[in-house]
N, C-alpha and C positions, 0 to 999 in steps of 0.2 A: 483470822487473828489480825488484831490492827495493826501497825506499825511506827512506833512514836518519831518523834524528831523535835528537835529547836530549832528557831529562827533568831538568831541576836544581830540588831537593827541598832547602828550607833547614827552621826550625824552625815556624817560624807566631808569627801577631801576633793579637791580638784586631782583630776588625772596625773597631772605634771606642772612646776612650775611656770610655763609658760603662760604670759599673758592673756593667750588664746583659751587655755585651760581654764585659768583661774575664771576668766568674765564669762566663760559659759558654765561655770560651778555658778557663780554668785548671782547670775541670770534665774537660774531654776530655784534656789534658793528663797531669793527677794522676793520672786513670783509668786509664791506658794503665800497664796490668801493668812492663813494662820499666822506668820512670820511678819511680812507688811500687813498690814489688817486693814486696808481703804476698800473703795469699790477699784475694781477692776483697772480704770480709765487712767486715774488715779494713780496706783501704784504701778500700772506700767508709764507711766512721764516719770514717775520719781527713780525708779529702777533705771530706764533706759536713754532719759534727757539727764540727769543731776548724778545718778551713782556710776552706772557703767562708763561711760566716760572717761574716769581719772580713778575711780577705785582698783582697777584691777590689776592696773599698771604698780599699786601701792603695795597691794597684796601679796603679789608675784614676787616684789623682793622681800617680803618677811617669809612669805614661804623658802625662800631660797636658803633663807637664814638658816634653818630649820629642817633642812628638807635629808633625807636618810637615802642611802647608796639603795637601799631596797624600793623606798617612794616615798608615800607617806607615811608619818609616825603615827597617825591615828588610824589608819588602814591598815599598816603593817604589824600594831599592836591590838588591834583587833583580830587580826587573822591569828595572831599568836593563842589571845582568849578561845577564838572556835576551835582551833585544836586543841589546846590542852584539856577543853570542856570535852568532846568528842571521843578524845581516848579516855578519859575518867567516866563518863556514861554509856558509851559504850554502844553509840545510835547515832543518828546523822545529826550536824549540827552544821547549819548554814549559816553565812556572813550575809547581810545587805548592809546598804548606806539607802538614808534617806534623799540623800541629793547626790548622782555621777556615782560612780562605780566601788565594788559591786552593787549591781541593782538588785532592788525589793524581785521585780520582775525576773528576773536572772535566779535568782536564789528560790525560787517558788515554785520554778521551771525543775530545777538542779532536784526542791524536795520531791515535786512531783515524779520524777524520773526513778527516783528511791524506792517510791512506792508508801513515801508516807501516808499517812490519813487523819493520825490525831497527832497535834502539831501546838507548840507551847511558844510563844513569841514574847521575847525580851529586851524593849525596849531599855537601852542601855543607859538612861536616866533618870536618876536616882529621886528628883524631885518633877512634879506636874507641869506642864506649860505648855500653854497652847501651841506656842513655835517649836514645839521639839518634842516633848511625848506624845501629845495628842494629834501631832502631823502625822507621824510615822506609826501610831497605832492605824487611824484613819487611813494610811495609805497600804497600807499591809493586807487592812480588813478588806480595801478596794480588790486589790488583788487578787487576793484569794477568791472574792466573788465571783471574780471575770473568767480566771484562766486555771483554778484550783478547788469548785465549788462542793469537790468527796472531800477535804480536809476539812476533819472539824478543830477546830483552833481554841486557846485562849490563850489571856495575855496576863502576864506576869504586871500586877501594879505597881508604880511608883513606889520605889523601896528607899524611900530616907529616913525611916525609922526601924526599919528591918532588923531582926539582932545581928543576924550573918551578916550584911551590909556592914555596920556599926561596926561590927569584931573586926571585921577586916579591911577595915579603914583603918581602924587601930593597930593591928598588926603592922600592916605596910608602912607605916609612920614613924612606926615605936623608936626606931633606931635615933631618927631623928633629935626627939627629945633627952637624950643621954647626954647630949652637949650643953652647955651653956649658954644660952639665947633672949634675951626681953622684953619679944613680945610675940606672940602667933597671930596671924590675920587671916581668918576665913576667907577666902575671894569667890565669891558666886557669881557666874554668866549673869550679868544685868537682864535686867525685862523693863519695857514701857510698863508705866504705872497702869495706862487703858488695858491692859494685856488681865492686870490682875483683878482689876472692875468684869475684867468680861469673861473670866472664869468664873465669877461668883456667882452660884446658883441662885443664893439669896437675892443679890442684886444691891444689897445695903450695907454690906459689914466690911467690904475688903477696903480699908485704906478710911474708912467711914471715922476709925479712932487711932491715934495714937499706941494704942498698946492695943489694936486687934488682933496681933499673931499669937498674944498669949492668951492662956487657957485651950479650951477647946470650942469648938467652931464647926457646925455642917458645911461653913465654908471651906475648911482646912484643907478636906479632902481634894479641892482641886487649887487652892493657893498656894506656888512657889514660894513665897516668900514666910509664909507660916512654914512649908517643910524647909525651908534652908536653916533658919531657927532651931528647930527641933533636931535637924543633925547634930549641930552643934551645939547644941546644949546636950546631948548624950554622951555627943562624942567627949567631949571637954569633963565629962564623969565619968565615965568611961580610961580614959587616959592620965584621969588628977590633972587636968592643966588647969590654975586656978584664976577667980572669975576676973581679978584685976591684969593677970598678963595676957587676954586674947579679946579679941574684936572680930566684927561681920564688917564685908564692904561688897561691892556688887562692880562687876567690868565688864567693858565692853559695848558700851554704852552708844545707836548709833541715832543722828536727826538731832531734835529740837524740843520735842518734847520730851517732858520729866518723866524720868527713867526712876526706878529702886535707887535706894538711898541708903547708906554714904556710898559715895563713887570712890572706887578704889583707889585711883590716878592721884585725888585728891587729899586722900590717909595717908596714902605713900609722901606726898609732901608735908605731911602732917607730922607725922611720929616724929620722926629725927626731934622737932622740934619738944616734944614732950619725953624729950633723953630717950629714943630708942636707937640704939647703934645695930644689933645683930637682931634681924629680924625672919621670922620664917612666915613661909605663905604656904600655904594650902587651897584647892582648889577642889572643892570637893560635889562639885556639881558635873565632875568628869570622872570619869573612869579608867578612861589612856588618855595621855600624854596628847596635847594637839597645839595646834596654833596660840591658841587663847591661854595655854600653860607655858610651854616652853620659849614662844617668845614674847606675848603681852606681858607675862610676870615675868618670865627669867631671865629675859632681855632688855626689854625696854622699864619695867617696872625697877628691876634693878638696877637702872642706869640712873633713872629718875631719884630713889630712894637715894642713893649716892652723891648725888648730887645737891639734894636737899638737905644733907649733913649726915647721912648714915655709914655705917662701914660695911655693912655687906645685909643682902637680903640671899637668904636660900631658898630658892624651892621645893617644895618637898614633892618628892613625883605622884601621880596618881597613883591607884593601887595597880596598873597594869597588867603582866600578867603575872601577879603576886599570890603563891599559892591559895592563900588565904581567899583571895576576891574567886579564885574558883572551884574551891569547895562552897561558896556563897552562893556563886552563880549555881551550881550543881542542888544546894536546898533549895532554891526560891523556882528554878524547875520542875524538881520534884514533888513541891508542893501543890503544882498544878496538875500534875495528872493521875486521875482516877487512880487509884488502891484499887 
């Protein structure tokens, strides 16, 4: 008789605030073909002459900002997700990161030791991209070839139209909305524009129009930018938030070339002046709480917004480990293994 299990594969944290940490996180990171997308030669000068350098030093203090008596908030609220998913299915359910600890490696070890065999992997991102679902799907699949080749696997697709995704988005949020506030801003992890050209199957359609991401599209299935849309446009009927008080903006943005568009940094200077005072953000291209949420928006964004004439911006947290995101997680597993 087989023996089922999960693997939930989020993005990775550096070890520890230290300097040393961080530049050996952002070293493995950078490096990974998918994420810098040049030839080889290439992205290692820009990694290791231009970013490691002064980057890590920069990072280390917003991590520090940020950083929880446990470790990290995106490691520690993931390990919260693998257990509360494990006691409610009632089978093994393993932690990896894609970059630094826990490893893909580690974790695959940990299923094998279990004795699993048929194995459902759940890339922890909601929408497609090469730097980040298709790294960590690809790197999983590696693995398992190498050092796990009796486990038969599949992988949980990109869930940003999921209905359990969608409900418990909305859940976790809801409270939020009770208040009084002027405007909602969707904030999604930016991507180089080349990123969504080289998802396209087609090869013609992504970014080829103005209004590509609407309708439907054999591109869609692999465009970020079409699913970031689509969340939000559910989610926002889903919740009644209506169509004049909320916006899409994209962060995070790293180099020289043109990245997904409007740039958050730049909305956040924006609103105040078009009378937004109380403003909430969302970040829904995350699942827990990480760097890019707690302190890009809750910190610096908010400093910014404030600055630019606003009276407060809130963040609204991911769904973390909010019942709801794991009876979701709990369907969108079940749906992958044989009846």
């Amino acid at each position: 008789m087989s023996k089922r299990g999960t693997l939930l594969v989020n993005l990775g944290s550096p070890d520890s605030t230290s300097v040393g940490d961080v530049r050996k996180y952002l070293r493995q990171f950078l490096m990974d073909e998918r994420v810098i997308d040049s030839p080889f030669l290439v992205r290692w000068f820009l990694v290791n002459c231009l970013i490691l350098p002064t980057r890590p030093k920069e990072s280390a203090k917003a991590y520090k900002e940020i950083w929880w008596e446990e470790g990290s908030p995106l490691v520690e609220i993931s390990r919260r997700q693998q257990k509360l998913l494990a006691e409610k299915m009632g089978m093994p359910v393993e932690l990896a990161m894609r970059y630094q600890n826990p490893s893909i490696d580690d974790a695959v070890a940990r299923l094998k030791e279990q004795g699993v065999d048929e194995l459902v992997v759940v890339p922890l991102f909601p929408h497609y991209a090469m730097s980040s679902y298709e790294s960590a799907a690809v790197e999983v699949e590696k693995v398992l070839k190498r050092d796990a080749p009796e486990i038969s696997m599949s992988m949980v697709p990109a869930f940003f139209d999921h209905p359990e995704y969608l409900s418990a988005l909305v859940d976790a949020s809801s409270d939020y909305f009770k208040e009084d506030f002027d405007h909602l801003l969707f904030s999604f992890h930016g991507l180089p524009e080349r990123h969504l050209r080289k998802s396209d199957p087609t090869g013609e359609h992504c970014l080829a129009t103005p209004d590509c991401c609407e309708g439907c599209h054999p591109a869609h299935e692999f465009c970020y930018r079409a699913q970031c849309y689509k969340t939000v446009a559910e989610f926002v009927k889903m919740a009644g938030i209506p169509e004049e008080k909320y916006s899409v903006a994209f962060q995070s943005r790293l180099g020289r070339d043109p990245w997904i568009q409007p740039y958050t940094d730049k909305v956040l200077e924006e609103l105040p002046k078009q009378g937004v005072k109380r403003l909430l953000v969302m970040c829904p291209a995350f699942v827990a709480d990480c760097l890019e949420t707690l302190e890009e928006i809750g910190m610096r964004g908010k400093e910014d917004f404030i600055k630019a004439g606003g009276d407060d911006l809130v963040l609204v947290p991911c769904m973390n480990d909010h019942a709801a995101w794991v009876d979701a997680l709990e369907k969108m597993v079940e749906e992958k293994f044989p009846v």
